[in-house]
PDB file of N, CA, C and O in Angstrom:
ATOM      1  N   UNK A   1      18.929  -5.556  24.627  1.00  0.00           N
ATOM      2  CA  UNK A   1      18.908  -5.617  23.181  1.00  0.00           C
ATOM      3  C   UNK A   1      18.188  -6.888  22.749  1.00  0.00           C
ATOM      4  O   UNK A   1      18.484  -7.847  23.462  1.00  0.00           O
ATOM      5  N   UNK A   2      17.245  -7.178  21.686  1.00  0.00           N
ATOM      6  CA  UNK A   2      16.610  -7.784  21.149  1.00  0.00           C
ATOM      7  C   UNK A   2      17.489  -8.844  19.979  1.00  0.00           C
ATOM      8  O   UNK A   2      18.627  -8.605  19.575  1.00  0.00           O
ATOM      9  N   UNK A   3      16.826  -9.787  19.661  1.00  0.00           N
ATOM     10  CA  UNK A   3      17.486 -10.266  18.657  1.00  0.00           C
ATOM     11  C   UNK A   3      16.567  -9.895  17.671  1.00  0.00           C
ATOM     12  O   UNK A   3      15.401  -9.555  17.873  1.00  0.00           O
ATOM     13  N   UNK A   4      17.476 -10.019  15.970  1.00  0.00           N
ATOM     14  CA  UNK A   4      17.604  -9.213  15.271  1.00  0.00           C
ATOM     15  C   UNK A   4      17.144 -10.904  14.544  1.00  0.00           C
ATOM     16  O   UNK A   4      17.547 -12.054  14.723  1.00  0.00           O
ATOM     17  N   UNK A   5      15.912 -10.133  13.517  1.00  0.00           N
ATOM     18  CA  UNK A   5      15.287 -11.469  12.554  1.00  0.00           C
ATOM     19  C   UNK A   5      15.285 -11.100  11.219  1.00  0.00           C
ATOM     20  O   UNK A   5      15.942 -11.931  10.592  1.00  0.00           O
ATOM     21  N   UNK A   6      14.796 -10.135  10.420  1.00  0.00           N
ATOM     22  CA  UNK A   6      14.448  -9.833   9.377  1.00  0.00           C
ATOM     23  C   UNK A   6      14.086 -10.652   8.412  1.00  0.00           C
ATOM     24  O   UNK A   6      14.553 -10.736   7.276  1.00  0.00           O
ATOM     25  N   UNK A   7      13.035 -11.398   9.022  1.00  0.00           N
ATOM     26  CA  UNK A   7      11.937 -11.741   8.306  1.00  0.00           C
ATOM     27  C   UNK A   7      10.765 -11.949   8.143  1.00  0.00           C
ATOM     28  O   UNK A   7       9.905 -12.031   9.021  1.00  0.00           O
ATOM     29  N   UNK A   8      10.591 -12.089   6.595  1.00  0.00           N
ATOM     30  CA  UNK A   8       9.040 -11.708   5.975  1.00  0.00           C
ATOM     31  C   UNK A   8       8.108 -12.534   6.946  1.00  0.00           C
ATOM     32  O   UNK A   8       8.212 -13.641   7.475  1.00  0.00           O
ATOM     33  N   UNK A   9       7.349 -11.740   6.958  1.00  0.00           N
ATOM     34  CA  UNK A   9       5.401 -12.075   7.904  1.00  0.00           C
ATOM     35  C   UNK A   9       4.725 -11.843   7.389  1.00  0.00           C
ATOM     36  O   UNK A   9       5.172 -11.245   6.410  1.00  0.00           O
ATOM     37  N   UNK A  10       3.216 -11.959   7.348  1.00  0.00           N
ATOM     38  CA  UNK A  10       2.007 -11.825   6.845  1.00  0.00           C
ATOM     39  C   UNK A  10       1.635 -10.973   8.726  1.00  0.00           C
ATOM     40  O   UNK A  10       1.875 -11.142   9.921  1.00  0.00           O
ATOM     41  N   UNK A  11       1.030 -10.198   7.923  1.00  0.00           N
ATOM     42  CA  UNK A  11       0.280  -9.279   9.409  1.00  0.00           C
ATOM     43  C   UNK A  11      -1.297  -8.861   8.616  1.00  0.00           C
ATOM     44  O   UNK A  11      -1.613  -8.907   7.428  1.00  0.00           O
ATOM     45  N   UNK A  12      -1.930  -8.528   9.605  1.00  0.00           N
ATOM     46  CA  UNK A  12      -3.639  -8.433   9.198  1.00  0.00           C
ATOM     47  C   UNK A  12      -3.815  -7.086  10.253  1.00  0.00           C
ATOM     48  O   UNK A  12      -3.437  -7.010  11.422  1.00  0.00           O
ATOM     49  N   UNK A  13      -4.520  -6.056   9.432  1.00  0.00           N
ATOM     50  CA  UNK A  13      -4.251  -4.721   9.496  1.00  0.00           C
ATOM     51  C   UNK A  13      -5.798  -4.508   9.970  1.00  0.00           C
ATOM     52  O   UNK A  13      -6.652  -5.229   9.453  1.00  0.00           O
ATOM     53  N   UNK A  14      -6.172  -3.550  10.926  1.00  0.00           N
ATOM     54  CA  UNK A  14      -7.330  -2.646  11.218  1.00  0.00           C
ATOM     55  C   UNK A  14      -6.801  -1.232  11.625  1.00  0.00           C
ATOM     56  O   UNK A  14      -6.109  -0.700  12.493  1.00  0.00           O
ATOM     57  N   UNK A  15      -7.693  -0.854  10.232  1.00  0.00           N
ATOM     58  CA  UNK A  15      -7.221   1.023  10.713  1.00  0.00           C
ATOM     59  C   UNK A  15      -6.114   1.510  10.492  1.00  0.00           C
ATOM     60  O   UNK A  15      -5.873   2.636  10.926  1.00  0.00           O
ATOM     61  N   UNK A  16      -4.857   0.581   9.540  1.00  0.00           N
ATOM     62  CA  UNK A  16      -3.616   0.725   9.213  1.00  0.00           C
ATOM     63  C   UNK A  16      -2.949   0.310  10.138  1.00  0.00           C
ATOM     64  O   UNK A  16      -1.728   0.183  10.049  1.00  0.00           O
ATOM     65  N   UNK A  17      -3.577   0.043  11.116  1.00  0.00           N
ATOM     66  CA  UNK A  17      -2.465  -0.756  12.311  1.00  0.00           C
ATOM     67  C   UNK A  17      -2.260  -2.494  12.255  1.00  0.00           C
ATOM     68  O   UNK A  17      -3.219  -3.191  11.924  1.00  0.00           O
ATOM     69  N   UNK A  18      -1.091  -3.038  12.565  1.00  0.00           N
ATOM     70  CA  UNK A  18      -1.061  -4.143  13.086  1.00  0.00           C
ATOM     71  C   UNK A  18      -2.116  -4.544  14.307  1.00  0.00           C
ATOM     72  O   UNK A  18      -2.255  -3.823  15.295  1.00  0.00           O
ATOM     73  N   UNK A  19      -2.920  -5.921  14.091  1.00  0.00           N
ATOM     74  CA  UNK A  19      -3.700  -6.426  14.583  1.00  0.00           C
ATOM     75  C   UNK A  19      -3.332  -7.710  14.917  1.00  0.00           C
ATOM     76  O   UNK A  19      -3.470  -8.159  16.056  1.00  0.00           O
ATOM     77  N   UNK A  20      -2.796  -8.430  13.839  1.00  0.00           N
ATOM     78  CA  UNK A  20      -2.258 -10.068  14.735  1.00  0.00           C
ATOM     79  C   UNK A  20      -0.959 -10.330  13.143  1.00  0.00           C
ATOM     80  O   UNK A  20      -0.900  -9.726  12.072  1.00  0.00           O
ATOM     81  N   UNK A  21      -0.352 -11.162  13.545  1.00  0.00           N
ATOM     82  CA  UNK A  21       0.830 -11.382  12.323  1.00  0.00           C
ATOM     83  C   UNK A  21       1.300 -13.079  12.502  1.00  0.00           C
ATOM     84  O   UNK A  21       1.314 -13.696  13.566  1.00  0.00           O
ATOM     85  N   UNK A  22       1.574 -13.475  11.491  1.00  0.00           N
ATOM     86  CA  UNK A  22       2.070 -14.816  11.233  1.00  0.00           C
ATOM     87  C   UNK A  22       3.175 -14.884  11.311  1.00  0.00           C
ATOM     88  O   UNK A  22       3.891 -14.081  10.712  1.00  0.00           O
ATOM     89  N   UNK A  23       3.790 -16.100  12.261  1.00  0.00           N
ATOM     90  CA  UNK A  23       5.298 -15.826  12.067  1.00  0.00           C
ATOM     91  C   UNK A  23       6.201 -17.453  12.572  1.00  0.00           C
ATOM     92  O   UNK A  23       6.486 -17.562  13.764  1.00  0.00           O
ATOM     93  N   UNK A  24       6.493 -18.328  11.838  1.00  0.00           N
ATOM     94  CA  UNK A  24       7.225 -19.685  12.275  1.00  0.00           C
ATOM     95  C   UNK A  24       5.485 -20.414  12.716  1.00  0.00           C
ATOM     96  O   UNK A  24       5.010 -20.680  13.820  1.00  0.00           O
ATOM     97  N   UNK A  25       4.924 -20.550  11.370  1.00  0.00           N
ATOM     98  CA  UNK A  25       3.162 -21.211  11.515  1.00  0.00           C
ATOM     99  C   UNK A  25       2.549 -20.484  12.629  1.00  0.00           C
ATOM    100  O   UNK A  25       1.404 -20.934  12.676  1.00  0.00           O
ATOM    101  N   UNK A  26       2.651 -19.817  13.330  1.00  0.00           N
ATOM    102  CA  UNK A  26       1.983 -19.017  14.648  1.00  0.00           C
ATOM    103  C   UNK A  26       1.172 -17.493  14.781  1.00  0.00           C
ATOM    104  O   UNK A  26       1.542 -16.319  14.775  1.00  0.00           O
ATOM    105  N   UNK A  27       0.238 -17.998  14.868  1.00  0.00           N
ATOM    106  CA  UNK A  27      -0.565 -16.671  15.037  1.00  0.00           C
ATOM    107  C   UNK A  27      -0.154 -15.680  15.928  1.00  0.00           C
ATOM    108  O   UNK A  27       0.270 -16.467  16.775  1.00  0.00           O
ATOM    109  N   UNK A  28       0.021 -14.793  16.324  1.00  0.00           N
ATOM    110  CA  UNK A  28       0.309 -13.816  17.175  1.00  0.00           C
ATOM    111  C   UNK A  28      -0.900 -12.837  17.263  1.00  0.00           C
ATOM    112  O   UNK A  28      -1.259 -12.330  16.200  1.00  0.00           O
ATOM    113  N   UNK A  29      -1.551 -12.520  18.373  1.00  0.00           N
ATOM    114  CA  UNK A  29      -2.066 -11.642  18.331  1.00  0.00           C
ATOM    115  C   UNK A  29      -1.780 -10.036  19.205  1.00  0.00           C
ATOM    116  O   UNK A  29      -1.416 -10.137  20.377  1.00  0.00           O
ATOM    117  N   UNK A  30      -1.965  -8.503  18.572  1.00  0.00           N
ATOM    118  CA  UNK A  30      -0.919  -7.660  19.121  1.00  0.00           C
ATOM    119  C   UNK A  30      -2.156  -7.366  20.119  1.00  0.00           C
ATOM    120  O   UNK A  30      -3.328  -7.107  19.845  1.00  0.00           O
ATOM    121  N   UNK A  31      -1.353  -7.520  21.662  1.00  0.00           N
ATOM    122  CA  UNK A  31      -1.916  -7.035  22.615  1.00  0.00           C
ATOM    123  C   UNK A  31      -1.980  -5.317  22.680  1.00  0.00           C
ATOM    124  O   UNK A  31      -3.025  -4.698  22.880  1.00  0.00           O
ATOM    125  N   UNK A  32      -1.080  -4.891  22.537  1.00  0.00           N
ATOM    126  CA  UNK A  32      -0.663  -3.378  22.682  1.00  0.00           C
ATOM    127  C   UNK A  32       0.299  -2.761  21.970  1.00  0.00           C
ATOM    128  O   UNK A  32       1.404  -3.229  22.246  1.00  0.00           O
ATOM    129  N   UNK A  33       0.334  -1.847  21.116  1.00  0.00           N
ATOM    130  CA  UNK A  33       1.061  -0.806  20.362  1.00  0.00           C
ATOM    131  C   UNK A  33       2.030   0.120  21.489  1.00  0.00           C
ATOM    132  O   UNK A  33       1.655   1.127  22.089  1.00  0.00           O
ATOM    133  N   UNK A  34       3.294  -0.500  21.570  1.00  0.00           N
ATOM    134  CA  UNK A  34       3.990   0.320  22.152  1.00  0.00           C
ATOM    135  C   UNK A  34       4.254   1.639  21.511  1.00  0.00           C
ATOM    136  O   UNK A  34       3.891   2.757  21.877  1.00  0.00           O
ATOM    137  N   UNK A  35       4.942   1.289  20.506  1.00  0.00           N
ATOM    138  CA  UNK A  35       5.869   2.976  19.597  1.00  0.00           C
ATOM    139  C   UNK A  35       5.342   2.823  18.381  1.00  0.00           C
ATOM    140  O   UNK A  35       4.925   1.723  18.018  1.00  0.00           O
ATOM    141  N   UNK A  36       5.298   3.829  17.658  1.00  0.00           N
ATOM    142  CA  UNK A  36       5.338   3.924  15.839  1.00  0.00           C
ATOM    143  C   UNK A  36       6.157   4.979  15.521  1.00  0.00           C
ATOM    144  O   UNK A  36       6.497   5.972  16.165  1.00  0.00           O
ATOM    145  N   UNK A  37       6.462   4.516  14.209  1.00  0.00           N
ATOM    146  CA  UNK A  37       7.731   5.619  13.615  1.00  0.00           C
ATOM    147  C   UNK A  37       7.748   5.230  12.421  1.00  0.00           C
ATOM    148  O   UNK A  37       7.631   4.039  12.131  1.00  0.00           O
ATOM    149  N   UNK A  38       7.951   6.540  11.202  1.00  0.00           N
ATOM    150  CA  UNK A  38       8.429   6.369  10.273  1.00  0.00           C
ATOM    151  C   UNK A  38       9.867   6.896   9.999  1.00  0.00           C
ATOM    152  O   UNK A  38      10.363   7.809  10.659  1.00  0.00           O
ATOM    153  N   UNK A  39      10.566   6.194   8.877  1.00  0.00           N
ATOM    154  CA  UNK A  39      11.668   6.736   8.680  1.00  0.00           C
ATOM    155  C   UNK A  39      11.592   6.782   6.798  1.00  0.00           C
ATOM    156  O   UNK A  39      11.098   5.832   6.191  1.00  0.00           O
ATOM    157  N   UNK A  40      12.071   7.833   6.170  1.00  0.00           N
ATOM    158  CA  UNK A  40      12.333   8.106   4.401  1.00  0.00           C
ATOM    159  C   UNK A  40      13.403   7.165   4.368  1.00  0.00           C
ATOM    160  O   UNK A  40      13.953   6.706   5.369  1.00  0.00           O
ATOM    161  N   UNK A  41      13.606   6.967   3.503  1.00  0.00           N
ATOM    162  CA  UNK A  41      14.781   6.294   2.940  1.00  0.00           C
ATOM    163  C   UNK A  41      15.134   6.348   1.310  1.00  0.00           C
ATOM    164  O   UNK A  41      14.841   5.695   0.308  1.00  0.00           O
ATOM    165  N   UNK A  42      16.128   7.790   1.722  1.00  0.00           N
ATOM    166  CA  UNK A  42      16.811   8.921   0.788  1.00  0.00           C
ATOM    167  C   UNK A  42      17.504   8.002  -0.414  1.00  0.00           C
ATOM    168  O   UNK A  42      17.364   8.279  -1.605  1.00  0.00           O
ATOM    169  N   UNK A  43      18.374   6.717   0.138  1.00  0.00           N
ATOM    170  CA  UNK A  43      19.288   6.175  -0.668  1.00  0.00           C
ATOM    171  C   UNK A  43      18.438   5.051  -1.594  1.00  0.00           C
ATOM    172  O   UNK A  43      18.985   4.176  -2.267  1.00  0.00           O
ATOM    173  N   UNK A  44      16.823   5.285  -1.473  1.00  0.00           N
ATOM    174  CA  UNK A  44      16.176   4.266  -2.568  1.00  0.00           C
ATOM    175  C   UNK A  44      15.380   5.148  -3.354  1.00  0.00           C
ATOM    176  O   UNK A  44      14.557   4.607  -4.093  1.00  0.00           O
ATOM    177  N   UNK A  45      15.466   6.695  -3.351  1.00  0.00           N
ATOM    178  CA  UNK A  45      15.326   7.721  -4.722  1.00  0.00           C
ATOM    179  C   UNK A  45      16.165   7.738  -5.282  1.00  0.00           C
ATOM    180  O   UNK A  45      17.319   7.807  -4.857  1.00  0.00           O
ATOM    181  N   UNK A  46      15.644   7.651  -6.912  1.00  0.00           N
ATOM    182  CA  UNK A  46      17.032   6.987  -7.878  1.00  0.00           C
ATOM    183  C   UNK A  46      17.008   9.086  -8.272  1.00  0.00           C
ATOM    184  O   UNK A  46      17.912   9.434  -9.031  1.00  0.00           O
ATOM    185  N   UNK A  47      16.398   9.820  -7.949  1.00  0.00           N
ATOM    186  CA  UNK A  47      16.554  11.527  -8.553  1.00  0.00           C
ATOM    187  C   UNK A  47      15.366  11.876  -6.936  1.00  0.00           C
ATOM    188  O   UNK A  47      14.351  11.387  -6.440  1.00  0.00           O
ATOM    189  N   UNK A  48      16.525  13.236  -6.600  1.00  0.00           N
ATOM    190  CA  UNK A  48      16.059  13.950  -5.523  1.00  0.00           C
ATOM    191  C   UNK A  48      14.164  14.614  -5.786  1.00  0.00           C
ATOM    192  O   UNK A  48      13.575  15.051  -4.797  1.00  0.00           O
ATOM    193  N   UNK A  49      13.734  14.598  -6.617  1.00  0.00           N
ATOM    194  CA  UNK A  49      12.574  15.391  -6.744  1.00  0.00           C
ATOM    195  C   UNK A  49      12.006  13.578  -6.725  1.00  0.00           C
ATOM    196  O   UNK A  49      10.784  13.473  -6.629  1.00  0.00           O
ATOM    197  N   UNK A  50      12.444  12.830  -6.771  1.00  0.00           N
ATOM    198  CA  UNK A  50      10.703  10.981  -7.055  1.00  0.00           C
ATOM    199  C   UNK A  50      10.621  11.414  -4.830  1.00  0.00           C
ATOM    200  O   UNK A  50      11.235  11.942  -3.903  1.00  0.00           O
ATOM    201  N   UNK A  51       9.300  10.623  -5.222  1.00  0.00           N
ATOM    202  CA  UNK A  51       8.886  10.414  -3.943  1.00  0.00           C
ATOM    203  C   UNK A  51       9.995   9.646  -3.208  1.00  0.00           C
ATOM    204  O   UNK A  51      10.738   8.899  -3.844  1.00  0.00           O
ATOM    205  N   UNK A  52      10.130   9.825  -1.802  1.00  0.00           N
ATOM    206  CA  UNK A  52      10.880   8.922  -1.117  1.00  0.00           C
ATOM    207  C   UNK A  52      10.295   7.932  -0.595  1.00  0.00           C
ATOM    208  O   UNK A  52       9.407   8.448   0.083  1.00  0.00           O
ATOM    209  N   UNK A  53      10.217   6.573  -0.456  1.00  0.00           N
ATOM    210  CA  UNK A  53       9.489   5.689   0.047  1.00  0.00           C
ATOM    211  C   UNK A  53       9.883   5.558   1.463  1.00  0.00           C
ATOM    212  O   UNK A  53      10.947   5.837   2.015  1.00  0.00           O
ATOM    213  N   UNK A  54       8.501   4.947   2.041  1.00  0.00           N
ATOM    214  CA  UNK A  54       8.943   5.229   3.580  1.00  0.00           C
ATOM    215  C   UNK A  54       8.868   3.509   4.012  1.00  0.00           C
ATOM    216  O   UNK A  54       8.516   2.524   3.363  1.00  0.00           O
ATOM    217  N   UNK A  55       9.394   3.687   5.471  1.00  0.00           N
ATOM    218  CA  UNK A  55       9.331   1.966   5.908  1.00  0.00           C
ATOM    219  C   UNK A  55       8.777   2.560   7.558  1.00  0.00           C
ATOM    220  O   UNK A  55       9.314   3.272   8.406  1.00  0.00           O
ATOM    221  N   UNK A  56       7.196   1.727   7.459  1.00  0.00           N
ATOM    222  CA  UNK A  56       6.779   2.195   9.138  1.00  0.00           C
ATOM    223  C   UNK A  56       7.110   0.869   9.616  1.00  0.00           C
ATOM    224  O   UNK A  56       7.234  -0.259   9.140  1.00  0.00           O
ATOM    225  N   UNK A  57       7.227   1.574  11.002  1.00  0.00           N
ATOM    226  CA  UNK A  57       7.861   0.754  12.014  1.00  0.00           C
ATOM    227  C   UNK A  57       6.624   0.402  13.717  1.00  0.00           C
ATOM    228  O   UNK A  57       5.989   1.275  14.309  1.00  0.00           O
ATOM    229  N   UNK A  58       6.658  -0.811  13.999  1.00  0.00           N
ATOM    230  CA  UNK A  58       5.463  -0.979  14.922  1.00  0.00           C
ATOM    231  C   UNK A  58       6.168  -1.399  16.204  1.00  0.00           C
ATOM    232  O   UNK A  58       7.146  -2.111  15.980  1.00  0.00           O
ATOM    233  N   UNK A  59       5.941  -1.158  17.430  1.00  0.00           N
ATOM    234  CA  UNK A  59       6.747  -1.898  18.414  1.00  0.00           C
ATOM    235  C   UNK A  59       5.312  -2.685  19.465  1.00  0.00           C
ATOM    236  O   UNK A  59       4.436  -2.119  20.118  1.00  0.00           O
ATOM    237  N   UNK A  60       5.473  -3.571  19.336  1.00  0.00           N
ATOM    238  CA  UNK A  60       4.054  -4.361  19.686  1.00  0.00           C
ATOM    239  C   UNK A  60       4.444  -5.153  21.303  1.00  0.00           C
ATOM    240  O   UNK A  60       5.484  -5.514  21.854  1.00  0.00           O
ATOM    241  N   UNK A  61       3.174  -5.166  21.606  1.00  0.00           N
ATOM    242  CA  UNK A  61       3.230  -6.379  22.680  1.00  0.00           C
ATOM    243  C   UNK A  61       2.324  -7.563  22.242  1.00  0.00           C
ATOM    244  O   UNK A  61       1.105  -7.434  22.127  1.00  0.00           O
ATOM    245  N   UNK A  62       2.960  -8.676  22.013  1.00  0.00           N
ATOM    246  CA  UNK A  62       2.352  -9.701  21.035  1.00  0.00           C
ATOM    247  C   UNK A  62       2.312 -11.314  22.027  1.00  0.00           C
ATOM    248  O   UNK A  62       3.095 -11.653  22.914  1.00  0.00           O
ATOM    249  N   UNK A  63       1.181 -12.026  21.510  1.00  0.00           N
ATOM    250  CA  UNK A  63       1.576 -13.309  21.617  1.00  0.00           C
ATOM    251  C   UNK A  63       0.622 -14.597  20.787  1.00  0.00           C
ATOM    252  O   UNK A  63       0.075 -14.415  19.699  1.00  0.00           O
ATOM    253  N   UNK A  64       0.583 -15.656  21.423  1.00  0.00           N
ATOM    254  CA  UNK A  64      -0.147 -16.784  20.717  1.00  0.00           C
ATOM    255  C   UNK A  64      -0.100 -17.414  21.963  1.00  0.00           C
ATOM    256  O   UNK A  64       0.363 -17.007  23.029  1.00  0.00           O
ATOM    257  N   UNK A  65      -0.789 -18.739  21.598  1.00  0.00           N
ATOM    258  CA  UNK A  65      -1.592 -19.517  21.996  1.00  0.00           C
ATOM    259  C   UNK A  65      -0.045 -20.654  22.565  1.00  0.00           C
ATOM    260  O   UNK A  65       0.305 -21.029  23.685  1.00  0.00           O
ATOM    261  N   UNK A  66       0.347 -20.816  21.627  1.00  0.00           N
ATOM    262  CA  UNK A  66       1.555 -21.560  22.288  1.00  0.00           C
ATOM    263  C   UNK A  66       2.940 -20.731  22.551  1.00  0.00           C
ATOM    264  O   UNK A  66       3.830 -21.580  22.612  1.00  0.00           O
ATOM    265  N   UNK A  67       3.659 -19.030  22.788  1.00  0.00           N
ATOM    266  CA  UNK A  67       4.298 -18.733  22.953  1.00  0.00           C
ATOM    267  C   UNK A  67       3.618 -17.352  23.797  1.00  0.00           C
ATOM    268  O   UNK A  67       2.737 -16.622  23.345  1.00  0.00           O
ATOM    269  N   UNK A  68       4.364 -17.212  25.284  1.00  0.00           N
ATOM    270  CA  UNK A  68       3.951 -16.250  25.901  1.00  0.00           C
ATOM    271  C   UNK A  68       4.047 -14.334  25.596  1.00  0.00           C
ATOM    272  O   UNK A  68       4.968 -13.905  24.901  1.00  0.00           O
ATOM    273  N   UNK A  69       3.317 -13.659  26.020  1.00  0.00           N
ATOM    274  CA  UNK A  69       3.358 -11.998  25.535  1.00  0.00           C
ATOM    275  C   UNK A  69       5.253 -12.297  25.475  1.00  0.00           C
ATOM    276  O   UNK A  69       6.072 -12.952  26.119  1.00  0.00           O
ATOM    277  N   UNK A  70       5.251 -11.273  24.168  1.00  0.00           N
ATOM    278  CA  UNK A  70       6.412 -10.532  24.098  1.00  0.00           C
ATOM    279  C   UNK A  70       6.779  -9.596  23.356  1.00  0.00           C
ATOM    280  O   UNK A  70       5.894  -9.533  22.503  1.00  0.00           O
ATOM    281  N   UNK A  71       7.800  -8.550  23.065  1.00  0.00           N
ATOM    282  CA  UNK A  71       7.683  -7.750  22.608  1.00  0.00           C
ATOM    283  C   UNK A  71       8.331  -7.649  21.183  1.00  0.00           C
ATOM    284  O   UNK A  71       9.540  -7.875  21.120  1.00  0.00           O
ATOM    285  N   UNK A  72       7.558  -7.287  19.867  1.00  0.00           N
ATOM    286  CA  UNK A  72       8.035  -7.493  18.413  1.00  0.00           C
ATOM    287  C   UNK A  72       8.067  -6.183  18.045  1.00  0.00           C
ATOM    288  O   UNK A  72       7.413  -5.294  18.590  1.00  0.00           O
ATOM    289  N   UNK A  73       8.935  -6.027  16.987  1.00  0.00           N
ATOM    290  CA  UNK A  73       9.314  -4.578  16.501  1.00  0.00           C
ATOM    291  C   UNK A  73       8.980  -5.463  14.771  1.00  0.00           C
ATOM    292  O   UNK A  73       9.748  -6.180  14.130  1.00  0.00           O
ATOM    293  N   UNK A  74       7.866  -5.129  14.518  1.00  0.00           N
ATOM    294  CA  UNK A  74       7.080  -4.854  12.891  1.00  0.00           C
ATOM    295  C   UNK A  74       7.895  -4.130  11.888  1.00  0.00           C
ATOM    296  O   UNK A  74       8.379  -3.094  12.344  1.00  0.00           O
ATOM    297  N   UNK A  75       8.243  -4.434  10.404  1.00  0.00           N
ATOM    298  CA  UNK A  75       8.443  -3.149  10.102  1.00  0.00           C
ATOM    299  C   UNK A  75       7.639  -3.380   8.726  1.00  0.00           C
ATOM    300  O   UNK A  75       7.244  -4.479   8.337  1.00  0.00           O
ATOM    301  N   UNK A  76       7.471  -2.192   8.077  1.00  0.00           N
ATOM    302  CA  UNK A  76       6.650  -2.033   6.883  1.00  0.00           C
ATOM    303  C   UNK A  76       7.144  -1.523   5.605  1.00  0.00           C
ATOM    304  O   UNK A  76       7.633  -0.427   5.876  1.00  0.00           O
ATOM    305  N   UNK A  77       7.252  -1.713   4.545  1.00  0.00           N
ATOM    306  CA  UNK A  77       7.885  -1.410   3.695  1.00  0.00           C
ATOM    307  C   UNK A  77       6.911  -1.032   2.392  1.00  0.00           C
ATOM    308  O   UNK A  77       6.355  -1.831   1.639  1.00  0.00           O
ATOM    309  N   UNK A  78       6.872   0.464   2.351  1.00  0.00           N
ATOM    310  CA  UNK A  78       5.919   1.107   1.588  1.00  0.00           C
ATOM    311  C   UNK A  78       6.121   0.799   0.195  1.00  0.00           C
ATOM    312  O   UNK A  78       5.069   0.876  -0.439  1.00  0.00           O
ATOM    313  N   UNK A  79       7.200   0.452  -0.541  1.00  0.00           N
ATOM    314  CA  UNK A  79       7.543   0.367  -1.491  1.00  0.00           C
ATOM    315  C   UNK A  79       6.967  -1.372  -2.080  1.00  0.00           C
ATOM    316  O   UNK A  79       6.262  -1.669  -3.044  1.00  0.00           O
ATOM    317  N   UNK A  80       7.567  -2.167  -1.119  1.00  0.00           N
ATOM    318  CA  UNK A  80       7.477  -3.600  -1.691  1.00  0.00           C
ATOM    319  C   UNK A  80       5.963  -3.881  -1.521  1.00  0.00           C
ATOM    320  O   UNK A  80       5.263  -4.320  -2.433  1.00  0.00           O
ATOM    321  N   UNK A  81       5.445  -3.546  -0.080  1.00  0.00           N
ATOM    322  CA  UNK A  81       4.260  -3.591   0.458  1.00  0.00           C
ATOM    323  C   UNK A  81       4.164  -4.632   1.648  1.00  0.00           C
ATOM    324  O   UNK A  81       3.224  -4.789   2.427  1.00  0.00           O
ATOM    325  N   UNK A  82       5.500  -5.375   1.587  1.00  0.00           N
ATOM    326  CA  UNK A  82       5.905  -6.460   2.212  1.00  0.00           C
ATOM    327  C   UNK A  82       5.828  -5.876   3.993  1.00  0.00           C
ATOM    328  O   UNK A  82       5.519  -4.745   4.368  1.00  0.00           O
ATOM    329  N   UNK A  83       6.179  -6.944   4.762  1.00  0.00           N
ATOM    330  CA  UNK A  83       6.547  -6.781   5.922  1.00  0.00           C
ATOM    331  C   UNK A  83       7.534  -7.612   6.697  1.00  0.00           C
ATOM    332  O   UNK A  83       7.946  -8.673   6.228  1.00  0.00           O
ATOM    333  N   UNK A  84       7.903  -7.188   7.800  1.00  0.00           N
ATOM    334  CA  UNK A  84       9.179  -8.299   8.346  1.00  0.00           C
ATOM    335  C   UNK A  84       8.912  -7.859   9.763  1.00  0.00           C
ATOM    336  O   UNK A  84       8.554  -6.839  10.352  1.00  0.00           O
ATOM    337  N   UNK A  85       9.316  -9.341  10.086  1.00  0.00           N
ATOM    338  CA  UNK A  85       9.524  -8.740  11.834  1.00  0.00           C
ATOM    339  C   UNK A  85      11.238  -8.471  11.925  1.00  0.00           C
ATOM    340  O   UNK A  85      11.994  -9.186  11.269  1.00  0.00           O
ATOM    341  N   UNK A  86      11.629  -7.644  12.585  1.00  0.00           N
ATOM    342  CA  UNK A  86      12.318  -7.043  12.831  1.00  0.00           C
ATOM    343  C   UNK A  86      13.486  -7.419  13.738  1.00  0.00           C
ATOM    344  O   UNK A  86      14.679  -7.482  13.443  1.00  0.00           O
ATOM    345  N   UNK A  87      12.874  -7.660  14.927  1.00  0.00           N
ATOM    346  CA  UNK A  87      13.360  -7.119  16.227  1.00  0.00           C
ATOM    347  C   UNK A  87      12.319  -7.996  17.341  1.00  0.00           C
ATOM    348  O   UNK A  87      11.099  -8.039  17.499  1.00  0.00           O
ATOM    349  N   UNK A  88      13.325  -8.557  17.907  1.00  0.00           N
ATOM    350  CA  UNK A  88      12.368  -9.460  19.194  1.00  0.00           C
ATOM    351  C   UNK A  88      12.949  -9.496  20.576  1.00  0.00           C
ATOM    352  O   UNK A  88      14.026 -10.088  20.646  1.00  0.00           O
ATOM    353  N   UNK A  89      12.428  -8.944  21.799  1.00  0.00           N
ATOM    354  CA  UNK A  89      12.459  -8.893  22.947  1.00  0.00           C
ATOM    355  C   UNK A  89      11.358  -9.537  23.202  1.00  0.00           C
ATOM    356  O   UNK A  89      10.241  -9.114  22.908  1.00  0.00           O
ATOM    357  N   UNK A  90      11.784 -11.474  24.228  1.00  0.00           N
ATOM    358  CA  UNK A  90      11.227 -11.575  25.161  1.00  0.00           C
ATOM    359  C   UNK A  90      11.730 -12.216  26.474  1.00  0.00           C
ATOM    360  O   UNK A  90      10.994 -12.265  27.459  1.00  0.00           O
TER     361      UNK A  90
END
């Protein structure tokens, strides 16, 4: 099990994918796209017929210059536009 962060990042996108992300002043750059997934999230439609906003999810193999590869779980939040890291295994 990973530890659990939920917080905001700046990430820099090619092709809609994560490409490298900011996180504690540190560049990260994503070596490899493990998983993607979206999930709806029913309980932030205020009436069953509005769009449901979605939150994608990235599972990366990441690193920088001063911290070795490891593995980050991205997540995306369609609504705010924001992002957070998630989830960290290293």
């Amino acid at each position: 099990m990973g530890r659990i962060f939920g917080v905001q990042i700046t990430v820099a996108e090619q092709d809609g994918r994560p490409v490298r992300f900011t996180w504690q002043g540190r560049i990260y750059a994503v070596r490899r796209i493990i998983d993607h997934w979206v999930t709806l999230r029913a309980d932030w439609a205020p009436h069953a017929e509005d769009r449901l906003p979605q939150r994608t999810y990235w599972r990366v193999e990441a690193g920088s210059q001063e911290v070795s590869r490891g593995v980050y779980e991205l997540r995306h939040d369609s609504l705010t536009g924001s992002w957070t890291l998630a989830r960290v295994w290293d």
